[in-house]
Backbone as JSON, one array per atom type, in Angstrom:
{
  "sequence": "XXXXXXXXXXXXXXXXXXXXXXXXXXXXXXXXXXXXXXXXXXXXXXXXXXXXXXXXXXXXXXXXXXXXXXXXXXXXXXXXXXXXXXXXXXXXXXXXXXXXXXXXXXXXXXXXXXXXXXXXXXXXXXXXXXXXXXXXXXXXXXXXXXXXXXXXXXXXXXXXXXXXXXXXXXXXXXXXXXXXXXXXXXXXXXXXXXXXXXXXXXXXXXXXXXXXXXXXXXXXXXXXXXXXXXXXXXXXXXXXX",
  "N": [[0.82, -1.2, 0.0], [2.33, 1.14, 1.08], [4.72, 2.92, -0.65], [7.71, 3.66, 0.17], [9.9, 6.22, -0.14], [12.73, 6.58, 0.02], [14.8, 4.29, 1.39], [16.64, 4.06, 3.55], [17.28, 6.62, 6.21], [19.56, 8.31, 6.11], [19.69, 9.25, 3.49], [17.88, 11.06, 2.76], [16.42, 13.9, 1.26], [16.8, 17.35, 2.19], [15.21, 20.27, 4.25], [15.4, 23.67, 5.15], [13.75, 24.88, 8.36], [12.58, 27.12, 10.15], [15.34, 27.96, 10.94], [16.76, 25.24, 11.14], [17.78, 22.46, 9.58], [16.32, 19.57, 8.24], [15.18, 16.25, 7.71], [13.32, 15.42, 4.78], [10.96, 12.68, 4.76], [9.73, 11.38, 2.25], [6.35, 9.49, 0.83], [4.84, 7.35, -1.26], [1.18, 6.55, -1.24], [-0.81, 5.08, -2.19], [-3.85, 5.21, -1.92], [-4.21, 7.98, -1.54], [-5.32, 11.15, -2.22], [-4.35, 13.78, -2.98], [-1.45, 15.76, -1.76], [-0.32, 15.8, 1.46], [1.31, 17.45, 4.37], [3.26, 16.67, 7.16], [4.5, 17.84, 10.61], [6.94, 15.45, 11.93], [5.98, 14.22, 15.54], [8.1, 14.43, 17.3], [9.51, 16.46, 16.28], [11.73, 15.66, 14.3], [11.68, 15.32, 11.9], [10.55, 15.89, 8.27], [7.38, 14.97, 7.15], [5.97, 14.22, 4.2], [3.22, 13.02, 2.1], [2.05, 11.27, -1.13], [0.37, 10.84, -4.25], [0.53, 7.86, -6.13], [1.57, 8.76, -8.21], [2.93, 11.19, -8.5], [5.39, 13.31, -8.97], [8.77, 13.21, -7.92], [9.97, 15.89, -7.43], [7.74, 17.32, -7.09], [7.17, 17.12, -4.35], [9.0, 17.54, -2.91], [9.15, 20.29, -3.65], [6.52, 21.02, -2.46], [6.96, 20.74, 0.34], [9.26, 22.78, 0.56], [7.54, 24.62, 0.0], [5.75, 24.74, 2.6], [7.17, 25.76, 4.57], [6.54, 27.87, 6.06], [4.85, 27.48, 8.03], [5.41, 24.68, 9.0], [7.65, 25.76, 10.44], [5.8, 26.78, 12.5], [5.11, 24.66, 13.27], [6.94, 23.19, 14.51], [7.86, 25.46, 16.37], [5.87, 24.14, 18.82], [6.81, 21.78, 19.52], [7.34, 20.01, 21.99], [10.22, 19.68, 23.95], [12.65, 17.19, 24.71], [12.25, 15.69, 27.76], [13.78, 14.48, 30.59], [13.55, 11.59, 33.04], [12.59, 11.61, 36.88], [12.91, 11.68, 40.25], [9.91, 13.73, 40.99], [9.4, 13.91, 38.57], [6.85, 14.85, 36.24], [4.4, 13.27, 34.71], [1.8, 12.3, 32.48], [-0.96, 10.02, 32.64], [-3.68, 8.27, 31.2], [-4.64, 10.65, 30.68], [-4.3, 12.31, 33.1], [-2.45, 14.3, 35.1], [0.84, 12.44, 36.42], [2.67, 12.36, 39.22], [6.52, 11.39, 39.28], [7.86, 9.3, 42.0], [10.75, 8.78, 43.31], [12.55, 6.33, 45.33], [15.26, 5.01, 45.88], [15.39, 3.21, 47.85], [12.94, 1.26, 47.72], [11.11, -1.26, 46.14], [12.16, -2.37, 43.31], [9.78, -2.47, 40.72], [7.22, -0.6, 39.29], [4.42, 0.96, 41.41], [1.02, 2.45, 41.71], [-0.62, 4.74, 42.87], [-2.58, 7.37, 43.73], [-2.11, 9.76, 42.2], [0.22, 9.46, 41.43], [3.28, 7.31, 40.97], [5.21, 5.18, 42.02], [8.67, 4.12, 42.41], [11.28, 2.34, 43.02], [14.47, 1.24, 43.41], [17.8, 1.82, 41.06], [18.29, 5.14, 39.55], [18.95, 5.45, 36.98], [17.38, 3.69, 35.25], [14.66, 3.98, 35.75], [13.03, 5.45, 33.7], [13.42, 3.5, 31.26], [11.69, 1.34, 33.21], [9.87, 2.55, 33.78], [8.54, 2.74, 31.06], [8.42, 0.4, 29.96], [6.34, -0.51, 32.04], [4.05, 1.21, 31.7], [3.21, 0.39, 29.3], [2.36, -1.69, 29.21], [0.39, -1.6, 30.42], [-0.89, -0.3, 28.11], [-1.28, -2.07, 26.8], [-3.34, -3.66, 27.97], [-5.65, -2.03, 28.27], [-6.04, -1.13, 25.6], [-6.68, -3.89, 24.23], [-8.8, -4.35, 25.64], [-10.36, -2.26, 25.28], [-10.38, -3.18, 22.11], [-11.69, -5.09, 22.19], [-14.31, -4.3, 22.73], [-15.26, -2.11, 20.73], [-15.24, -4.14, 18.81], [-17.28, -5.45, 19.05], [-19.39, -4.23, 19.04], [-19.4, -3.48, 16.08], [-19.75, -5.75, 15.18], [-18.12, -7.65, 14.46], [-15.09, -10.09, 14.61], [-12.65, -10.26, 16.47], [-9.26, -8.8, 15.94], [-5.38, -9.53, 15.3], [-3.96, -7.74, 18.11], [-1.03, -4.96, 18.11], [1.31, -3.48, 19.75], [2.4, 0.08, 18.86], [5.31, 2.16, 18.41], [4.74, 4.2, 16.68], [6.13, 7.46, 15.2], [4.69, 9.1, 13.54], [1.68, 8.05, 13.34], [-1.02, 7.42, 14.92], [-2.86, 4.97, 14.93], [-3.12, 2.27, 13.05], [-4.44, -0.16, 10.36], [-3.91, -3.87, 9.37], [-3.9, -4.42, 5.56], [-4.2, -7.4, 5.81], [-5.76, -7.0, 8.43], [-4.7, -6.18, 10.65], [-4.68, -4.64, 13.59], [-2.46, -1.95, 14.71], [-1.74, -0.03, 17.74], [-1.08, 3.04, 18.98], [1.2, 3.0, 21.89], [1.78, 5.28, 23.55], [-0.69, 6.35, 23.79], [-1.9, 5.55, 26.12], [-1.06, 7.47, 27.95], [-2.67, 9.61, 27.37], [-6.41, 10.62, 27.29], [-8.91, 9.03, 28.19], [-11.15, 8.85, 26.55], [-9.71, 9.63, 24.07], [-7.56, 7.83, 23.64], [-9.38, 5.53, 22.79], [-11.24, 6.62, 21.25], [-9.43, 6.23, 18.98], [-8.88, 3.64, 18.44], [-11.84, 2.9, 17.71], [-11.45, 4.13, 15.46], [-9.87, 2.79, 14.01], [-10.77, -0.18, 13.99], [-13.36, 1.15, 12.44], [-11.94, 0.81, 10.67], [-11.75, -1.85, 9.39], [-14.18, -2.58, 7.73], [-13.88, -0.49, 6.05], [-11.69, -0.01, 4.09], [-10.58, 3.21, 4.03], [-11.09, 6.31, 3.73], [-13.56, 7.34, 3.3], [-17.23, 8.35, 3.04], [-18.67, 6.59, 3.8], [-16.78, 5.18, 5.82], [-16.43, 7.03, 7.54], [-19.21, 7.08, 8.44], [-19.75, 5.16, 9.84], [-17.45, 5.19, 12.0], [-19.02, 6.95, 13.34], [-20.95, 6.15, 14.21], [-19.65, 4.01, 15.65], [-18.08, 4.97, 17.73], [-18.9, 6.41, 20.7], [-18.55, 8.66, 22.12], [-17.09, 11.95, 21.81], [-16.04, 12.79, 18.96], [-14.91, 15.0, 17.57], [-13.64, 16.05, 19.75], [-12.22, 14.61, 20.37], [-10.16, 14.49, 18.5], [-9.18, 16.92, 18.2], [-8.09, 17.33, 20.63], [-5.8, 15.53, 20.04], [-4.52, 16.83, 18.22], [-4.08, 19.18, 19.17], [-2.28, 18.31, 21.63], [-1.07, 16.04, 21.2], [1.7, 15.95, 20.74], [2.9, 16.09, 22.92], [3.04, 13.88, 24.15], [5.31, 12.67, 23.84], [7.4, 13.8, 24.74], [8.72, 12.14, 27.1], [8.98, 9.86, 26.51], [10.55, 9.34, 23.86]],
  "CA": [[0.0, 0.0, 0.0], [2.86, 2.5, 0.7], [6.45, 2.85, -0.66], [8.48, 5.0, 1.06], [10.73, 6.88, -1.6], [13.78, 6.31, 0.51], [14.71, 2.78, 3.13], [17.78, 4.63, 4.15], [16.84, 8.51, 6.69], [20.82, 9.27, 5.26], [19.44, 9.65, 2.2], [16.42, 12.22, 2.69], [16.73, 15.29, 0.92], [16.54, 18.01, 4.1], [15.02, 21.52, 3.92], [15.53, 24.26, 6.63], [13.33, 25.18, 8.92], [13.09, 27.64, 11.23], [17.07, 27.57, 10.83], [16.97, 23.75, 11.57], [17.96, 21.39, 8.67], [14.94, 18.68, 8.68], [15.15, 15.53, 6.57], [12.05, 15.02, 4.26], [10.55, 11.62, 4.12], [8.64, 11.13, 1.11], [5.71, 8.06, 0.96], [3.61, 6.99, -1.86], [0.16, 5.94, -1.09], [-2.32, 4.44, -3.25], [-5.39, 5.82, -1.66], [-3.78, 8.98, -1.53], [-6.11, 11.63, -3.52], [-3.77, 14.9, -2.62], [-0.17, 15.83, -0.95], [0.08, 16.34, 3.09], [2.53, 17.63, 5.02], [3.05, 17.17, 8.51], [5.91, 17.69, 10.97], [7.1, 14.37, 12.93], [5.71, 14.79, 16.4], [9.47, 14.6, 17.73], [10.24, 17.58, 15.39], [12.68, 15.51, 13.52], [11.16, 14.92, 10.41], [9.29, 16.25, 7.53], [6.5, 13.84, 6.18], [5.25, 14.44, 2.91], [2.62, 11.79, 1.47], [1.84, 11.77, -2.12], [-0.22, 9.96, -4.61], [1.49, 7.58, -7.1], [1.99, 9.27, -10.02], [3.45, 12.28, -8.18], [6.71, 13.22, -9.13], [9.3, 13.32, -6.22], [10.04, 17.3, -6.8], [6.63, 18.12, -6.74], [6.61, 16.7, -3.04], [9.96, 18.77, -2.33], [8.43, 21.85, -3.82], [5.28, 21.26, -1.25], [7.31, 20.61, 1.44], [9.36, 23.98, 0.77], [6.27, 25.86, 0.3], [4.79, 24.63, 3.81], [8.03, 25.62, 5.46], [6.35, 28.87, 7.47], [3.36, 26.36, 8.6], [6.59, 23.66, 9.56], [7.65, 26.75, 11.61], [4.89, 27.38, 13.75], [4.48, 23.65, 14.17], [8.18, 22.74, 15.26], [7.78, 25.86, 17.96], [4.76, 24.03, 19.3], [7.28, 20.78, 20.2], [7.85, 19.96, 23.48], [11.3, 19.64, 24.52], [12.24, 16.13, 25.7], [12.26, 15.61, 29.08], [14.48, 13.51, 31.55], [12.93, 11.26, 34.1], [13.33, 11.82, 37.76], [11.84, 11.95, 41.02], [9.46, 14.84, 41.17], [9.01, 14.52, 37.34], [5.04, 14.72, 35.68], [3.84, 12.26, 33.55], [0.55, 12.29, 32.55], [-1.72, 9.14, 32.68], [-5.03, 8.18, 31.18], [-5.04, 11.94, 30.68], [-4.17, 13.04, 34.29], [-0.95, 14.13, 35.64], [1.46, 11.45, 37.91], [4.07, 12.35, 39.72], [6.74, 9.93, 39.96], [8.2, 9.48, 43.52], [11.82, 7.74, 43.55], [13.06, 5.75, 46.5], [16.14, 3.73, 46.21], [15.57, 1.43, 49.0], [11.87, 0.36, 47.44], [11.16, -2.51, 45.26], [12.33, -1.85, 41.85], [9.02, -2.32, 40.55], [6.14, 0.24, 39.72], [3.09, 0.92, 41.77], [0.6, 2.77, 41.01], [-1.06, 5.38, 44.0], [-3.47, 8.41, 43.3], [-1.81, 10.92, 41.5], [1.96, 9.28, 41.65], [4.27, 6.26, 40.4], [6.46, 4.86, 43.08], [9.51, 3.55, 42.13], [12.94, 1.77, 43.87], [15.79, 1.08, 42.39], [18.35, 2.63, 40.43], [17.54, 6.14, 39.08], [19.49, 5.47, 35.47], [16.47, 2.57, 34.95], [13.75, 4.6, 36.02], [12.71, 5.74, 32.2], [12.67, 2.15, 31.11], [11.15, 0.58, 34.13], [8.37, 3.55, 33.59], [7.88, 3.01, 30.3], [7.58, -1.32, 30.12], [4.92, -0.58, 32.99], [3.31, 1.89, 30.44], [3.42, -0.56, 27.97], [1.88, -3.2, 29.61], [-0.99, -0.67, 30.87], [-1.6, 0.39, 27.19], [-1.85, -3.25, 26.43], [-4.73, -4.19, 28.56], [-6.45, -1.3, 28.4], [-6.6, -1.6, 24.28], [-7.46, -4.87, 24.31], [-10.71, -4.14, 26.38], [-11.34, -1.23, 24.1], [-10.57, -3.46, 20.96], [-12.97, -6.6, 22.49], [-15.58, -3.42, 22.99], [-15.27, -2.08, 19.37], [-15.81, -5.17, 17.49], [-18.39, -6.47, 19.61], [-20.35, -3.5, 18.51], [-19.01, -3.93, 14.77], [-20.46, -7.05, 14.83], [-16.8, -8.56, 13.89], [-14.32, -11.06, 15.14], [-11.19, -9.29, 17.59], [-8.18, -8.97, 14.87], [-4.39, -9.47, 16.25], [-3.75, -6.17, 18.33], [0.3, -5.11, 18.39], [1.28, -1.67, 20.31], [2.9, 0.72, 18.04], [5.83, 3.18, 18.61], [5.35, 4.85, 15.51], [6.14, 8.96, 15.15], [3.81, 9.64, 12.98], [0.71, 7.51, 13.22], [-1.52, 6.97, 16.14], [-3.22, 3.55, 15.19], [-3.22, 2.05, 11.76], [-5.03, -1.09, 10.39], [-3.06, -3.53, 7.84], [-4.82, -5.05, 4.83], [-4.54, -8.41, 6.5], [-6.57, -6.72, 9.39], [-3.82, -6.44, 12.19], [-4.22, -3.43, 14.18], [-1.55, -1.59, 15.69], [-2.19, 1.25, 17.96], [0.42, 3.87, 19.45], [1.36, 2.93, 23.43], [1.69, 6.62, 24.41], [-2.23, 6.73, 24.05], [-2.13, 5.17, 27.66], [-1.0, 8.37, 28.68], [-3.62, 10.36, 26.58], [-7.42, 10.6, 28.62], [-9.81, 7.58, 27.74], [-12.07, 9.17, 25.3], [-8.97, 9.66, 23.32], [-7.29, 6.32, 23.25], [-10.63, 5.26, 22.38], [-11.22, 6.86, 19.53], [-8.1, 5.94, 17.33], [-9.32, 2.24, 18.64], [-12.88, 2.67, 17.11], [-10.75, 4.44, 13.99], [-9.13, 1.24, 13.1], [-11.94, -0.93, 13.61], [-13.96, 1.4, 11.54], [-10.74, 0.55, 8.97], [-11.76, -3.23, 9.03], [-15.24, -2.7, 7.22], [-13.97, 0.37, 5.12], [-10.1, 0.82, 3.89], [-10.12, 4.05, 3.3], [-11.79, 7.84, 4.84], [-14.8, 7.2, 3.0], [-18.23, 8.63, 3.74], [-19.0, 5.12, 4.3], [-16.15, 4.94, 6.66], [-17.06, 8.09, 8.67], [-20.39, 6.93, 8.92], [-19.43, 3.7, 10.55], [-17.07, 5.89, 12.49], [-19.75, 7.7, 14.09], [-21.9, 4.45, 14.8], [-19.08, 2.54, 16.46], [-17.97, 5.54, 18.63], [-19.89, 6.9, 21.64], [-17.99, 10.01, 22.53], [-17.3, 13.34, 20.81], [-15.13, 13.02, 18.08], [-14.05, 15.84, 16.96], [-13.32, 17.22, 20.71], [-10.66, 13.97, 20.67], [-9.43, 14.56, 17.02], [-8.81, 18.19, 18.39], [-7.19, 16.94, 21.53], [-4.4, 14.9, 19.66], [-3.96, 18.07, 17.27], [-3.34, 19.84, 20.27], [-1.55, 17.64, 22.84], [-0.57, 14.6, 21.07], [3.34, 16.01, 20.67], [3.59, 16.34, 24.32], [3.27, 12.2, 24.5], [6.8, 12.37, 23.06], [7.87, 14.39, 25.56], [9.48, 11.51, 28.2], [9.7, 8.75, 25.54], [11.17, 9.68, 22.55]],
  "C": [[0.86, 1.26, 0.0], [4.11, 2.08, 0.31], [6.56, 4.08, -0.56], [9.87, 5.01, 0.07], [12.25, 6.15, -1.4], [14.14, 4.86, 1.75], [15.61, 3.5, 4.06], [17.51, 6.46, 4.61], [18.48, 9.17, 5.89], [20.49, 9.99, 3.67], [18.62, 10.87, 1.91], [17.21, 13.3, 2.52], [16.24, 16.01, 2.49], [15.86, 19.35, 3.29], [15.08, 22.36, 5.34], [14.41, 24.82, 7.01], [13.07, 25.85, 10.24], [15.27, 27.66, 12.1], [17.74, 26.45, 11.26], [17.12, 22.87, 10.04], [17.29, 19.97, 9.11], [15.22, 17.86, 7.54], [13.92, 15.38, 6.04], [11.74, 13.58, 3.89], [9.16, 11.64, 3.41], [7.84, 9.6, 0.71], [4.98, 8.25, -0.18], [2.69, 6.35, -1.15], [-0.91, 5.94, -1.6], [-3.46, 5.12, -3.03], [-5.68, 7.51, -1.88], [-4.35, 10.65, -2.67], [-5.37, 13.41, -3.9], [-2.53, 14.55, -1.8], [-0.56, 15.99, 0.22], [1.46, 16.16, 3.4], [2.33, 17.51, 6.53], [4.33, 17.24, 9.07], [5.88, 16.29, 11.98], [6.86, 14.61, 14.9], [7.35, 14.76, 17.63], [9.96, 15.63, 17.23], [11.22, 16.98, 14.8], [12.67, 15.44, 12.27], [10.26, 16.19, 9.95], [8.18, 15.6, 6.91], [5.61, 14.37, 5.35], [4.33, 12.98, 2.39], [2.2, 12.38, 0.35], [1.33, 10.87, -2.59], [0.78, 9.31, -5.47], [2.01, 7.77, -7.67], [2.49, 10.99, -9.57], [4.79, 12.43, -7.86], [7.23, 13.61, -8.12], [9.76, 15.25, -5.92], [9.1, 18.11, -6.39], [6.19, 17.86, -4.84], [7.32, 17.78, -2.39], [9.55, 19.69, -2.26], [7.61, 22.1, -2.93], [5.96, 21.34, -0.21], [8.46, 22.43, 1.62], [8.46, 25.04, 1.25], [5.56, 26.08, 1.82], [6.25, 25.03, 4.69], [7.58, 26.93, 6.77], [5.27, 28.5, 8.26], [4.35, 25.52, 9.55], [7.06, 24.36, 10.72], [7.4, 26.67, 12.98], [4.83, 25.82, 14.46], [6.11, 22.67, 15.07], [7.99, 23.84, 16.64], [6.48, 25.06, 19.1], [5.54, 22.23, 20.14], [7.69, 20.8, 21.47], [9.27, 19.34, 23.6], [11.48, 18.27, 25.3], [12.86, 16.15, 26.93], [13.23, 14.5, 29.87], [13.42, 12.87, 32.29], [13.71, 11.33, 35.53], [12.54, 11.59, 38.95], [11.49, 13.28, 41.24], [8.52, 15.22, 39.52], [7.16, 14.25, 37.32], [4.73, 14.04, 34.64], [2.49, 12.42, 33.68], [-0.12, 10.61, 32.2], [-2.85, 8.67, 32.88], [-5.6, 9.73, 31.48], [-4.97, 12.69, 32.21], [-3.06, 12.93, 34.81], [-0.54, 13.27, 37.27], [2.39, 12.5, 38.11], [5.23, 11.35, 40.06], [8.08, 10.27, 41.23], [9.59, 8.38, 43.22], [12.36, 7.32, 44.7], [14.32, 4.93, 46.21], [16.09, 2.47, 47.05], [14.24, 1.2, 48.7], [12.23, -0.29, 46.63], [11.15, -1.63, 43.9], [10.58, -1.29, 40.52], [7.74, -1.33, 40.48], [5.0, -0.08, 40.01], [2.43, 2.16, 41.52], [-0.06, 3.45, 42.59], [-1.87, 6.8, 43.0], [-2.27, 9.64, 43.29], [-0.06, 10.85, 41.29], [2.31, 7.81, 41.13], [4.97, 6.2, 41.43], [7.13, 4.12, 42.88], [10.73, 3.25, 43.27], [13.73, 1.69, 43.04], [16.54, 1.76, 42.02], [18.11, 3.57, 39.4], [17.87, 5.74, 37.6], [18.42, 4.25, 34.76], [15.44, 2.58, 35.22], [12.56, 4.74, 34.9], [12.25, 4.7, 31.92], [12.09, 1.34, 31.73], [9.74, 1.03, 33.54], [7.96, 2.74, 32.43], [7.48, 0.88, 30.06], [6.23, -1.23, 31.13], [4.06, 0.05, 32.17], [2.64, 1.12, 29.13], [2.43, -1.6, 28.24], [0.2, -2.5, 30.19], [-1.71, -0.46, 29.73], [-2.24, -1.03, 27.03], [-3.28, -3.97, 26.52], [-5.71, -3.84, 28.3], [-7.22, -1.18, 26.46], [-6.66, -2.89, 23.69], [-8.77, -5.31, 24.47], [-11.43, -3.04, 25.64], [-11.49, -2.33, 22.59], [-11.83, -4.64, 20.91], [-14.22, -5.72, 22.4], [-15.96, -2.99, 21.48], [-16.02, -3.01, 18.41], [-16.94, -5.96, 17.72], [-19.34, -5.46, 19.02], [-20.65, -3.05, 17.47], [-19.56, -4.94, 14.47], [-18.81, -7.97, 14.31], [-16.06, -8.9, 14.76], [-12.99, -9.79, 15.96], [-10.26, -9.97, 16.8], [-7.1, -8.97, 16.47], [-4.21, -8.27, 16.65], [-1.79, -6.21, 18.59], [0.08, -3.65, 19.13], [2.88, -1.17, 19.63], [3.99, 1.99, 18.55], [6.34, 4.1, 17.56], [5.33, 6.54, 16.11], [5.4, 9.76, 14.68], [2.27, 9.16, 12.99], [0.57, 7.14, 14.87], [-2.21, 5.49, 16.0], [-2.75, 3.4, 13.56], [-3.49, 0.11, 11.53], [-4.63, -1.95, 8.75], [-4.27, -4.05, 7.16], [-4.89, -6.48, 5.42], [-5.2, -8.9, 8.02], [-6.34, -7.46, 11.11], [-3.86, -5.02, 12.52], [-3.35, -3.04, 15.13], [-2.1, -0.28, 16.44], [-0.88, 1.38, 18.94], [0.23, 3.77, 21.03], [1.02, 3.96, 23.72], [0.4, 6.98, 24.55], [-2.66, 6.34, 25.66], [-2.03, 6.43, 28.82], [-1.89, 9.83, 28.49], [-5.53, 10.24, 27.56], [-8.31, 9.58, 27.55], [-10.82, 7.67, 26.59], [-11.08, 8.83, 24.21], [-8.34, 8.67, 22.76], [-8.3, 5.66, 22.3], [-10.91, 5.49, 20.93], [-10.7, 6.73, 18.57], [-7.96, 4.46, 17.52], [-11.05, 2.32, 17.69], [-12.69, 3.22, 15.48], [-11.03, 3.51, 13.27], [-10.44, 0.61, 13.06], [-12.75, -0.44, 12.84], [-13.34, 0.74, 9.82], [-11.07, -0.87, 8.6], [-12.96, -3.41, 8.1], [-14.65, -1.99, 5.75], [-12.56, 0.59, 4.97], [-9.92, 2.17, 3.37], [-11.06, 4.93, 4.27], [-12.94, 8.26, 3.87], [-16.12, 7.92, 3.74], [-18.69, 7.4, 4.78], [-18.27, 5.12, 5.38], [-16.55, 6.16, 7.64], [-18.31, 7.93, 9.98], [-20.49, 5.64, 9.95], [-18.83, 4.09, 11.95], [-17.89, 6.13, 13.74], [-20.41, 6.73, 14.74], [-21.1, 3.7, 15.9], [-18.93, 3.54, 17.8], [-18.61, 6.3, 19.51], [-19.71, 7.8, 22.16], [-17.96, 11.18, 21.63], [-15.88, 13.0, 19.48], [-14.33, 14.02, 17.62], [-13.6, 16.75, 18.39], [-11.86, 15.71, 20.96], [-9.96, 13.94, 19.2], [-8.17, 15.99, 17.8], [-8.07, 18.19, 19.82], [-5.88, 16.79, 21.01], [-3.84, 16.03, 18.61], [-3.06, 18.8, 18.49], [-2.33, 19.57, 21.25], [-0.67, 16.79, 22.5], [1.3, 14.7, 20.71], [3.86, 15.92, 21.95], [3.37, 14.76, 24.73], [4.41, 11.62, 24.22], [8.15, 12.36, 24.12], [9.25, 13.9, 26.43], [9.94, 10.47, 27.47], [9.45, 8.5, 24.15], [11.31, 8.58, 21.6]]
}
C-alpha cells in the first residue's frame, strides 16, 4: 500500500526550517487523492505523502512551500524531558508524579496521582515506560474486544505501536496496531483511534462510508478527541522519545 521513496533517513533530501535542517521523508500511497505535510511529532522529520503518479520534486516543492506552517508547528514541540523523582507524567489523561526511593522494590506501583519507584535512578525511564506498555496493552485490548463487539466482527491481532507519525493504523490483513503513548492520553482519546481502526476493518479508506461507521461505532465526541491529539498529542513524546 505505501512505498516509502527512501529505506535509508541518510538519504532524505533536508530543507531548513526555522534555521533547523529537517530531513524530508517522502511516501507513496495508493489511496492517496492529494499531498500532506506534517511535521514528525518529535520535530525531527518532515513527512510528505503523495499519490502515485506524483513526481518526487513536486513533493519537495510542497514541502518547501509549507516551510512557514513547519515553523509554527516545530515551535509548538515539546522539549524532551528527563525522568526523575518529582518529574510529571501524565496518565489516562491526568498528571502522575513519579516518587523515587532507592531502598523500594524496583518495581512500579501505582497510587493516586503518583508512580512509586525503587531502584536505580538510570532505569527509572525504562522501568516507567515497560509498565506503560503493559498498561496500554490491557487497556486496548478491552477497548478493541468493545469495538468489534459492537461492529459485529471477530477481535483482529492487536500489536502496540511506537510509531512517530501515526496513532493507530489497520493492515490489509486486518492487524491493528495502535500507538502505546495513548495510555497516557485521557480515555475518550485512546478510544477513539481504537474505534478508527476498527472502523478501517469494514472500510479501507476515509470514506463517507467509513465516517459513517465511524460515528456508529464511537460513543464520545469526536471531533473534541481529534482536536485533543492536534493539540496535545506532541507532548506524548515528551518523556519517551
Amino acid at each position: 500500500m505505501l512505498d516509502w521513496l527512501r529505506s535509508d533517513p541518510r538519504q532524505d533530501p533536508t530543507i531548513e526550517v526555522g534555521g533547523v535542517l529537517l530531513p524530508v521523508q517522502v511516501r507513496r500511497n495508493a489511496l492517496a487523492k492529494r499531498l500532506t505535510l506534517r511535521l514528525a511529532p518529535d520535530g525531527k522529520a518532515v513527512q510528505v505523502t503523495i499519490p502515485r503518479w506524483t513526481p518526487t520534486r513536486e513533493a519537495l516543492a510542497f514541502a518547501r512551500q509549507g516551510a512557514p506552517w513547519l515553523e509554527r508547528q516545530l515551535e509548538r514541540v515539546v522539549p524532551a524531558r528527563s525522568i526523575a523523582d518529582g518529574t510529571m507524567i501524565p496518565f489516562r489523561g491526568l498528571p502522575h508524579a513519579v516518587r523515587h526511593d532507592p531502598a523500594q522494590p524496583r518495581r512500579v506501583r501505582l497510587e493516586e496521582g503518583a508512580f512509586l519507584l525503587g531502584g536505580p535512578a538510570d532505569s527509572l525511564a525504562s522501568r516507567l515506560e515497560r509498565w506503560l506498555r503493559g498498561e496500554a496493552l490491557t487497556k486496548l485490548r478491552d477497548d478493541l474486544d468493545y469495538y468489534c463487539a459492537r461492529a459485529g466482527r471477530s477481535v483482529p491481532d492487536l500489536g502496540l505501536s511506537s510509531a512517530q507519525r501515526r496513532w493507530g493504523s489497520c493492515s490489509t490483513t486486518g492487524v491493528i496496531r495502535i500507538n502505546w503513548r495513548l495510555i497516557m492520553a485521557p480515555d475518550a482519546v485512546r478510544r477513539s483511534v481504537v474505534a478508527h481502526e476498527v472502523a478501517h476493518l469494514e472500510h479501507f479508506d476515509h470514506s463517507p462510508q467509513f465516517h459513517s461507521a465511524l460515528r456508529a461505532l464511537f460513543e464520545d465526541n469526536l471531533h473534541d478527541a481529534d482536536r485533543w491529539l492536534k493539540r496535545e498529542g506532541r507532548s506524548l513524546y515528551a518523556h519517551f522519545g
